[in-house]
C-alpha positions in Angstrom: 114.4 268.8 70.7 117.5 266.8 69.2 118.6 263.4 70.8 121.3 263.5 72.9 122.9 260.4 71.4 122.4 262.8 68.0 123.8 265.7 69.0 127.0 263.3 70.0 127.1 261.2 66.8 126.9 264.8 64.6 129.8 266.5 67.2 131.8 263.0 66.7 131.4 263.2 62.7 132.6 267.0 63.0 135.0 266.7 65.0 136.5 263.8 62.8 136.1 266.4 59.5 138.1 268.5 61.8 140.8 266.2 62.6 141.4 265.4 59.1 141.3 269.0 58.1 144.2 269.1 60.4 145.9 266.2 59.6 145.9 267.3 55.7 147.6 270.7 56.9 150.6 269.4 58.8 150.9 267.1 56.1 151.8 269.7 53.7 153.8 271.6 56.6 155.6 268.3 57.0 156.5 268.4 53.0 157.6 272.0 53.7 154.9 273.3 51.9 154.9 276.9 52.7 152.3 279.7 51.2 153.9 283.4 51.0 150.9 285.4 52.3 150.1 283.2 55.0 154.4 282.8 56.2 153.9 287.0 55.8 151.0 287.4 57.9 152.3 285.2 60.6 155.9 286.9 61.0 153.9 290.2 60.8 151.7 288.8 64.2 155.3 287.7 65.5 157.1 291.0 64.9 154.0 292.4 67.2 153.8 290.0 69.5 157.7 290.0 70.7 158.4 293.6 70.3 159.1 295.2 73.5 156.0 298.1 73.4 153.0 295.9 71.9 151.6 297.9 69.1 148.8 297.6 66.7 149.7 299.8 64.3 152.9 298.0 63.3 150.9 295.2 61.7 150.8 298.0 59.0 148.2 298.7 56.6 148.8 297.4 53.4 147.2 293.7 54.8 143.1 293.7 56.5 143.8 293.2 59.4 141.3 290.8 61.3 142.8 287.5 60.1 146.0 289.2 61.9 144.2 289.6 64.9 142.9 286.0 64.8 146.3 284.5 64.8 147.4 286.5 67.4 146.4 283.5 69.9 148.5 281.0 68.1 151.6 283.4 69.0 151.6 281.2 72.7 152.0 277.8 71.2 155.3 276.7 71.4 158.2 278.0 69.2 159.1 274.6 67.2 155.0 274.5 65.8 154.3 278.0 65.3 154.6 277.7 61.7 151.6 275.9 61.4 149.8 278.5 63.1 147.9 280.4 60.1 147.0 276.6 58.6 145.7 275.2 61.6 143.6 278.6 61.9 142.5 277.9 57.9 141.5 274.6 59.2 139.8 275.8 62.3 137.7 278.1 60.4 136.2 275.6 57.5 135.6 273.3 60.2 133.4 276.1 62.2 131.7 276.5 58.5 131.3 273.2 58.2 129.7 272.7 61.9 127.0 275.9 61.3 126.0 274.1 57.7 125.6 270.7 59.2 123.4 272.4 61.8 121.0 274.3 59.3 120.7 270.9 57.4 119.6 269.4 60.3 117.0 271.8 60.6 115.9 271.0 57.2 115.9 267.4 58.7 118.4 265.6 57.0 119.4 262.1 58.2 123.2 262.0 59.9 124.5 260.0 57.5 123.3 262.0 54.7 124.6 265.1 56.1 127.7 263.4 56.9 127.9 262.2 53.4 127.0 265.8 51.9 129.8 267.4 54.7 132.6 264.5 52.9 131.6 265.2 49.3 132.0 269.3 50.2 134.9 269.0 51.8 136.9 267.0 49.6 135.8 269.8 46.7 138.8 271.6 45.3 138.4 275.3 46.1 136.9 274.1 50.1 140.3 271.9 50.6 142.5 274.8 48.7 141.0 277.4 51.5 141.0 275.3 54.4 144.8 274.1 54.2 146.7 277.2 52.6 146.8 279.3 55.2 145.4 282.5 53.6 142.2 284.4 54.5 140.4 282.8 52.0 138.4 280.4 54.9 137.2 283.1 57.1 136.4 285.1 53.6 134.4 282.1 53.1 132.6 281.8 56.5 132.1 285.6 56.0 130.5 285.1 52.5 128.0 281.8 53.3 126.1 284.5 55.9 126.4 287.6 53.2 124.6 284.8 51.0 122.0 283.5 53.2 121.3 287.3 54.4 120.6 288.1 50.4 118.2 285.3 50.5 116.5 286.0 53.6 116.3 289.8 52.5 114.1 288.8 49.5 111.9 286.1 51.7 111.5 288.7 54.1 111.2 292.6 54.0 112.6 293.3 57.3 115.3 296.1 57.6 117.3 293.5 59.8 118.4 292.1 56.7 119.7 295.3 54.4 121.5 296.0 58.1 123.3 292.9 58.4 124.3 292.6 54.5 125.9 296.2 54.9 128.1 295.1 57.9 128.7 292.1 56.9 130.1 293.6 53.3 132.0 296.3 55.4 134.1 293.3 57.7 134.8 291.2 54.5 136.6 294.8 53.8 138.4 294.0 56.8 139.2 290.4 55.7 139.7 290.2 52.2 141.8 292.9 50.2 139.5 291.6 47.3 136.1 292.5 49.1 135.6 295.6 47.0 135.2 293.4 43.5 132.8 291.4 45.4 130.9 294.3 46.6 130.9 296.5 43.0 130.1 292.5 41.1 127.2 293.0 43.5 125.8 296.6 44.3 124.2 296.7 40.8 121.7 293.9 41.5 120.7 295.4 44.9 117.8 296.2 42.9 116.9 292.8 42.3 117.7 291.3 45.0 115.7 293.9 47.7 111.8 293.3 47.9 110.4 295.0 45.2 107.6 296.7 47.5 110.5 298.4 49.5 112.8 299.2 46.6 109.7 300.5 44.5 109.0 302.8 47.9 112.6 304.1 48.6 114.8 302.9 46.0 118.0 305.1 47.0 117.5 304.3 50.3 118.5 300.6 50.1 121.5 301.4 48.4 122.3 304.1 51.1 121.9 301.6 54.1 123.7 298.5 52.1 126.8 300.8 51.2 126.9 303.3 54.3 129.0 300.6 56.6 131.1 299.6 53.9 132.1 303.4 52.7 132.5 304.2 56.4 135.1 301.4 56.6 137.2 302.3 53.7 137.3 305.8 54.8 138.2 304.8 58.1 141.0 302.6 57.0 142.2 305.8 54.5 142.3 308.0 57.8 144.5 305.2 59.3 147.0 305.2 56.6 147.0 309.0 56.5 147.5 309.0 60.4 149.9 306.4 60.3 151.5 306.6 57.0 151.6 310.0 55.7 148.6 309.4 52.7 145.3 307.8 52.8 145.8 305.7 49.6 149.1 304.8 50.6 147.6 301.2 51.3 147.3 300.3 47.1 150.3 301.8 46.5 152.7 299.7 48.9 155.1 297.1 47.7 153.7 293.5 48.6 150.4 295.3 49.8 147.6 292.4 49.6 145.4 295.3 48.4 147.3 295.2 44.9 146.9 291.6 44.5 148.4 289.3 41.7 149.7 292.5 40.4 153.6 292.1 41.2 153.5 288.7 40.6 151.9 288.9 37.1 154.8 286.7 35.2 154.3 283.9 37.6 150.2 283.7 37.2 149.4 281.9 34.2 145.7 283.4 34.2 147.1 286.9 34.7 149.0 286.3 32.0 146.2 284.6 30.3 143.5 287.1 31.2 145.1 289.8 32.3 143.9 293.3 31.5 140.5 291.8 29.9 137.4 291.6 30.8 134.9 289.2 28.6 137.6 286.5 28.1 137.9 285.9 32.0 134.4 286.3 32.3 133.8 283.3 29.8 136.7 281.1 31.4 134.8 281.8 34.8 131.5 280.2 33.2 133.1 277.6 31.9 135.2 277.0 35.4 131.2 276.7 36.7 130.4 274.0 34.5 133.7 272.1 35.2 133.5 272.5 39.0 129.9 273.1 39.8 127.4 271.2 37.6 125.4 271.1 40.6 124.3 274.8 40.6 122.4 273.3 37.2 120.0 271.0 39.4 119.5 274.0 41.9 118.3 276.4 39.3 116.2 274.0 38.0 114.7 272.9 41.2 113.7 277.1 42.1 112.3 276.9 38.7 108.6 277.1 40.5 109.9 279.7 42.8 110.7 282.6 40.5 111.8 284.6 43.6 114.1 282.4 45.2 115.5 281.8 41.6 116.0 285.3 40.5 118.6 285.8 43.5 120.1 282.9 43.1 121.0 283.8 39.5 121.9 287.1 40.9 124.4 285.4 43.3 125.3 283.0 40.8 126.8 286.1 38.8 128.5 287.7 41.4 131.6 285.7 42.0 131.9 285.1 38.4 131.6 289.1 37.6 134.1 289.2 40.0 136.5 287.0 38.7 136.3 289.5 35.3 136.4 292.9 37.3 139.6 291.2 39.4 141.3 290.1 36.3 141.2 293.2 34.5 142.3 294.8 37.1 145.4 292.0 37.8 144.4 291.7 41.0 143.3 288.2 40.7 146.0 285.4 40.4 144.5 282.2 40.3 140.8 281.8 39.6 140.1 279.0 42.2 139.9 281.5 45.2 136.8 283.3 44.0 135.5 280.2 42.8 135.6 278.7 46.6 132.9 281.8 46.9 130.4 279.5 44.5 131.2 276.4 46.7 130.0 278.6 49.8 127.0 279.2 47.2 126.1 275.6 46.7 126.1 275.1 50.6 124.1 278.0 51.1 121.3 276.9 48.3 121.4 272.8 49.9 121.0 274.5 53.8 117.6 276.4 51.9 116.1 273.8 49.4 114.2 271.0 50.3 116.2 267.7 48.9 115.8 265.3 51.7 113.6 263.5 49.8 113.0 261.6 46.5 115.3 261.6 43.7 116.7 265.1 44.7 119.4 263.9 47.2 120.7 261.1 45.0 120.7 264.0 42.0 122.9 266.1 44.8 125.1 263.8 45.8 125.8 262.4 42.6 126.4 266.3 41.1 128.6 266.7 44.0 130.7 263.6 42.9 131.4 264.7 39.4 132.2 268.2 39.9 134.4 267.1 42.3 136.1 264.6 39.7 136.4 266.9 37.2 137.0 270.0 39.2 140.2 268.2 40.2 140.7 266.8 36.9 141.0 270.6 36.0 142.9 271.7 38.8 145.9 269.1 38.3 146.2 270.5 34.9 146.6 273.8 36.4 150.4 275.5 35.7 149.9 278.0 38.6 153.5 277.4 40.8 151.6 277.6 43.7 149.1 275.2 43.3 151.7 273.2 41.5 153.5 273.6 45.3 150.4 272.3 46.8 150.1 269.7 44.6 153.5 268.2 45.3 153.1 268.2 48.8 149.1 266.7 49.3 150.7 263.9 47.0 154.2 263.4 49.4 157.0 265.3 47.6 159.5 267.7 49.9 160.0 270.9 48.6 163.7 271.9 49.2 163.7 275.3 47.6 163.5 277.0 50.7 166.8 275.7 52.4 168.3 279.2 52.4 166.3 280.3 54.8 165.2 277.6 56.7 168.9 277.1 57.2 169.2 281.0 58.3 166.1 280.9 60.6 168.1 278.1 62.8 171.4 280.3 62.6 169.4 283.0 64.3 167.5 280.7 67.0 171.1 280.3 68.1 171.9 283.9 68.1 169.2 285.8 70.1 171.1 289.4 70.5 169.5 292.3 68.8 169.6 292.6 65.4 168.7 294.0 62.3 166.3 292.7 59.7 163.7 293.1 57.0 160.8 290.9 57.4 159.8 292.0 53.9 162.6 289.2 52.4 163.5 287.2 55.7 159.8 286.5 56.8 160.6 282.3 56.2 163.9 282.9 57.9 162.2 284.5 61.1 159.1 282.4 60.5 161.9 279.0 61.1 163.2 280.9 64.0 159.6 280.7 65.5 159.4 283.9 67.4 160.9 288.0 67.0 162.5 288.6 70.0 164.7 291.0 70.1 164.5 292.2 66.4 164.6 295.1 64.8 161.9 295.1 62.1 161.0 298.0 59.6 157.9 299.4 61.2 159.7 299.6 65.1 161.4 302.6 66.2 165.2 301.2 66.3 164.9 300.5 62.6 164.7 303.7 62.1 166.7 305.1 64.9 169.4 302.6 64.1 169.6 302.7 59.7 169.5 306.7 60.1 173.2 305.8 60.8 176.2 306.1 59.3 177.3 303.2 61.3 174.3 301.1 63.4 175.6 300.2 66.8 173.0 296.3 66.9 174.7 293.1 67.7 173.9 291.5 64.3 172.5 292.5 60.9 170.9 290.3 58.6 171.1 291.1 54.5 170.3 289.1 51.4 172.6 289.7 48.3 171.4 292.5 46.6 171.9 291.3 43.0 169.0 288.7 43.4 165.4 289.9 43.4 164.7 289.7 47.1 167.9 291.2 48.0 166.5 294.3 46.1 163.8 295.2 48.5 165.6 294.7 51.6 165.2 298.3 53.0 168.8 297.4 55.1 170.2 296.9 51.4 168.6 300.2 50.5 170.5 302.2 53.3 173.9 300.5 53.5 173.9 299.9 49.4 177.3 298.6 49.9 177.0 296.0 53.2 176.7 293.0 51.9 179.8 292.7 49.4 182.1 295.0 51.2 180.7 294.6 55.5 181.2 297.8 57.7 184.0 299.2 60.1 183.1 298.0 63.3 181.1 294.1 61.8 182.5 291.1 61.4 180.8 288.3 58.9 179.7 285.3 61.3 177.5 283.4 58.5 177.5 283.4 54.9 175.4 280.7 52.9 173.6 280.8 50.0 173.1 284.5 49.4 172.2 285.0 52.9 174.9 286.8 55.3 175.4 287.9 58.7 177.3 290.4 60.7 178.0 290.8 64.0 179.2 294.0 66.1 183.1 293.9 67.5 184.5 296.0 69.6 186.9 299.3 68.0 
């Protein structure tokens, strides 16, 4: 039984990790640091949330979709702080990471401070910081991950059909999370074989593979049926403009590593081992420490692998666009290994912490180096510099708050307009019914419409471009122009 003054000093120490999480987040909100996916996601959750018919299916498919339902709380907070909504729920998620690791090292009986200190030096990692301040899906991936982890050790310590259970449902929900699930799950359905007890593979070898990859086929077939349902073809989710499915794929000029790696296969895998080194030397003192337990050490090479497989498959592919998301999953790895291995005592803690201290250093040594815009975005914010590139449409999004009539627009290239206003109401988005109803027109018969020029690149996608081609240069019989500022304009309905 745990101390009650314990228990409070470890919730106070949390909950202090917590705050600062926070407080790092609306920092970068405050700098107007703003992450594409995550701005998407939210307006996506907003466009659902204030439609007049709530319905699920217009979150689309091209996205997983629990990180969408996850938000969907945040929608009540009030209009001015919704932005921060997916950040705070990054930050709320490492933190609930953060609270179940401190609680299996305390069952390995690890002092509060040096918990506290090993929660500090973690945290203040690169790839752990990057996930739990960007917004993106990459921190419940991550929460996700540390339990797919622990389940592939506790499968090889014990043979209990529990185990291959759990690891097949928890593969088929990261499916659900993370568009990039399936290079983690093909990095790691060949060493199944190593990783299940050998007296049970050697038994039934097909049938671990069959009860591992069961939930996780059933999912992707289910989500197929959806699209086919919902969207006319099955596949139609990796063929989708912006889908998160394709990855770094559309935005291949503006990824160094794609353009790096790209395509290839051994010379990301090499960079990834070398990335290892840079950012985790510590994984070095772990192997060596299972070095007696040739078990325990054969899976953790085998997990070891996986990210870094997956970092080879994903850039061949061009899916990956920046190596230091799947490189938070060997952070998760290092937690996972210190919440089994004894290193309370000795030299072994000092060897940890000190390992921890140096990858850290040079890990962001590394990262500042990095030419990746977004990170570079990141960058300039955590260190106090405003990003003003976004004006357009933070200037748009406070237009509209002041016009609330219904109107037209594409959330596809006006999601940080609509994400400014803080809310949907009375929009017409893509996906509802009086899109369609009202850009089958000749002449739409809404209050306002919203388009972007069509001669730059966003103004290309609009889909209210694509109907009425000639809109935004020329207006329309029965619209008057009430706004026009930097390559944003708006039209409002007068009477014949």
């Amino acid at each position: 039984m745990i101390p009650a003054n314990r228990q409070g000093a470890d919730f106070a120490w949390l909950l202090l990790l917590g705050v600062l999480l926070a407080v790092c987040s609306i920092w970068l909100i405050s700098n107007n640091f703003s992450n594409e996916v995550a701005l998407r996601d939210w307006v996506k959750v907003l466009g659902v949330m204030d439609a007049d018919q709530f319905r699920i299916e217009h979150l689309g498919l091209n996205a997983p979709h629990v990180p969408l339902y996850l938000l969907m709380p945040f929608s009540w907070l009030p209009s001015n702080s919704q932005g921060a909504a997916p950040y705070l729920l990054s930050s709320l998620l490492v933190a609930l990471l953060l609270v179940i690791w401190n609680y299996q090292l305390r069952q390995k009986q690890l002092t509060l401070w040096q918990r506290f200190l090993l929660l500090l030096l973690v945290l203040l990692q690169v790839p752990l910081l990057w996930a739990a301040t960007t917004g993106e899906n990459l921190a419940l991936t991550l929460l996700v991950f540390y339990f797919v982890y622990r389940t592939c050790l506790r499968m090889s310590f014990e043979a209990d059909l529990r185990s291959f259970i759990m690891l097949g449902i928890l593969l088929a929900l990261l499916f659900f999370i993370d568009a990039g699930a399936l290079f983690i799950y093909i990095a790691l359905f060949p060493f199944f074989a190593l990783i299940a007890p050998r007296r049970i593979f050697l038994a039934s070898p097909i049938s671990v593979y069959i009860v591992i990859a069961i939930p996780l086929a059933v999912a992707v077939l289910a989500w197929g049926y959806l699209g086919w349902i919902f969207e006319g073809t099955a596949n139609n989710f990796i063929h989708q403009p912006n889908s998160t499915f394709l990855g770094g794929w559309q935005h291949t000029p503006e990824s160094p590593w794609l353009i790096r790696y790209g395509g290839q296969w051994l010379a990301p895998l090499g960079a990834s081992v070398v990335l290892l080194i840079v950012y985790f030397p510590i994984f070095l003192l772990l192997l060596a420490l299972l070095v007696k337990h040739k078990n325990h050490l054969k899976v953790s090479l085998v997990l070891l692998c996986v990210p870094l497989i997956a970092i080879a498959f994903a850039s061949s592919k061009f899916y990956l666009e920046r190596p230091v998301e799947m490189l938070a999953l060997l952070m998760v790895g290092v937690m996972a290994e210190l919440s089994v291995i004894q290193i309370r005592q000795g030299w072994k803690f000092p060897a940890v912490v000190l390992l921890l201290f140096v990858g850290g250093i040079s890990g962001w040594y590394h990262f500042l180096q990095t030419p990746d815009p977004v990170a570079r975005d990141w960058q300039k914010a955590l260190l106090g510099h405003q990003d003003n590139r976004y004006e357009a449409d933070l200037a748009l999004g406070q237009f509209l708050s002041r016009h609330r009539g219904e109107m037209l627009i594409d959330d596809l290239t006006a999601y940080r307009a609509i994400a400014a206003r803080g809310d949907a109401e009375k929009m017409a988005l893509p996906r509802s019914d009086q899109f369609k109803l009202q850009t089958r027109q000749q002449r739409p018969d809404i209050e306002y419409i919203v388009v972007p020029n069509p001669r730059i690149k966003k103004g290309g996608w609009d889909r209210i471009n694509k109907h009425f081609p000639d809109l935004y240069h020329e207006g329309m019989k029965g619209y008057r122009r009430i706004y026009d500022d930097q390559g944003w304009r708006v039209f409002r309905h007068v009477s014949d």
